[in-house]
C-alpha positions, -999 to 999 in steps of 0.1 A, spaced: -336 441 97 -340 408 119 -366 404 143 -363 373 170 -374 362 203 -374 327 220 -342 303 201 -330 340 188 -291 336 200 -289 306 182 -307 317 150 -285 354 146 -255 332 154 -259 312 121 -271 342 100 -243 369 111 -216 338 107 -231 339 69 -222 371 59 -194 381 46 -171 412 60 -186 428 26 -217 425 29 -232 457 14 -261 468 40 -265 478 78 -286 451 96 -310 456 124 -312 432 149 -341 435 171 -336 404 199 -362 404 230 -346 403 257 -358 416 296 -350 450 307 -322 442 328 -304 420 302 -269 426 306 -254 443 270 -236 408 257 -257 401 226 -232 426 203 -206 408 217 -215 376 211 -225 379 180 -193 397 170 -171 368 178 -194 352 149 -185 378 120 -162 401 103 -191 424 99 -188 456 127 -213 444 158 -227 475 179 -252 482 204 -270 511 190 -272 546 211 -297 567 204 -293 593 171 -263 570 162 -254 576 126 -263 541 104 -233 526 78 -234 501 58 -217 471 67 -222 476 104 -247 451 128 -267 469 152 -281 458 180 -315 469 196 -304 479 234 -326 463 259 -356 480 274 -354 506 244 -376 506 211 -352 515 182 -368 539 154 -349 539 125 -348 578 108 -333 590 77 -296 579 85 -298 579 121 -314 553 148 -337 571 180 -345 557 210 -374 555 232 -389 542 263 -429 544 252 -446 516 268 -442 474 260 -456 469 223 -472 429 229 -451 427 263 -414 436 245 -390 464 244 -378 465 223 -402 459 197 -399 439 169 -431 456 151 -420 491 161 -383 490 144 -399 474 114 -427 498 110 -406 525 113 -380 513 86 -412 506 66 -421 542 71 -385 561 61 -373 539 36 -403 518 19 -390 498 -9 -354 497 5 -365 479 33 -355 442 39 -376 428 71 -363 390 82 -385 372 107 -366 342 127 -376 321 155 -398 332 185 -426 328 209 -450 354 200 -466 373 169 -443 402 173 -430 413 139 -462 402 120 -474 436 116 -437 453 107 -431 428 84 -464 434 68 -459 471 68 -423 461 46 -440 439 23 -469 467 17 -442 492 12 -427 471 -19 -401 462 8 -383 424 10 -402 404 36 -382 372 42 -397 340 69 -375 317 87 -388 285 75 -407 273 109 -396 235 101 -361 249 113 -375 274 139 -370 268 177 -402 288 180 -424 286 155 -458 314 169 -433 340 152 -429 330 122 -459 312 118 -478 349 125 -452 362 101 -467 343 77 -503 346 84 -498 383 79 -473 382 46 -486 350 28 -462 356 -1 -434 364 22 -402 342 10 -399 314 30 -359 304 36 -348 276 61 -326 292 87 -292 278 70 -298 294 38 -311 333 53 -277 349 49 -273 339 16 -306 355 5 -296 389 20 -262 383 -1 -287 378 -32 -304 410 -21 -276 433 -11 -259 451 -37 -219 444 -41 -204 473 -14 -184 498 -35 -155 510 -28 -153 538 -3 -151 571 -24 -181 554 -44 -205 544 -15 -241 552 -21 -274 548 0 -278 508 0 -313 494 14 -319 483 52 -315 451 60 
């Protein structure tokens, strides 16, 4: 999962474009963005990767190899195999929230969880991220020397001190180092969230 706010376009851009059509798990993108945002972010992004870019719908099944893209003015839960949505109130001023979808993953799939903080404006994802890492999850940092914003990550880090630091170019090839090599179809089994 990959939580962003201010400088995120730009950030997701390089990391999606990293990946290769292969790569093994689903990733989460949680972007802030204002209510009325129009829906272009999956599209965008998809002209960036062989990967399959969707906005998420709520109790939308989750597959490996697929991006998925927090709708605007929803929080995204993630469930066992399925995403739900919800329209509870702002969580620090954003829905969706970045600390919501992590906690959540956290919460259903503990160890198997991968939480990636990038660039942003505010501490949201601090808390998610922590909840990852105290789940024996993968908590990775956007290095803030390559960060547009740096509050995000640098709250990131307050809250995950042994969090892996990775400069923005090099991200997608630690979730490749992570992610197990996809099987073929007829031998697909349950791969962590990214």
């Amino acid at each position: 999962m990959i939580g962003t706010s201010w400088g995120g376009l730009n950030a997701l851009t390089h990391v999606v474009a990293g990946l290769p059509a292969t790569f093994a798990l689903p990733l989460v993108v949680v972007q802030h963005r204002s209510p009325d945002a129009p829906g272009f972010l999956a599209e965008l992004l998809q002209t960036h990767t062989g990967l399959r870019v969707v906005e998420v719908d709520d109790k939308r099944p989750i597959v490996a190899g697929h991006v998925y893209v927090a709708p605007a003015n929803y929080h995204l839960l993630i469930e066992r195999g399925f995403f739900s949505l919800t329209t509870d109130a702002p969580v620090r001023y954003s829905r969706p929230s970045i600390d919501v979808t992590f906690v959540s993953a956290a919460d259903e799939y503990g160890p198997r969880t991968v939480g990636v903080v990038l660039t942003g404006a505010n501490a949201d994802g601090a808390l998610g991220l922590k909840r990852i890492a105290d789940r024996g999850g993968y908590a990775i940092v956007q290095d803030p020397e390559t960060a547009e914003g740096t509050a995000m990550p640098d709250a990131a880090l307050r809250a995950v001190p042994k969090a892996s630091v990775v400069p923005l170019d090099r991200i997608a090839n630690q979730l490749i180092a992570i992610a197990p090599p996809r099987p073929p179809a007829e031998h697909r089994v349950r791969a962590p969230l990214a």
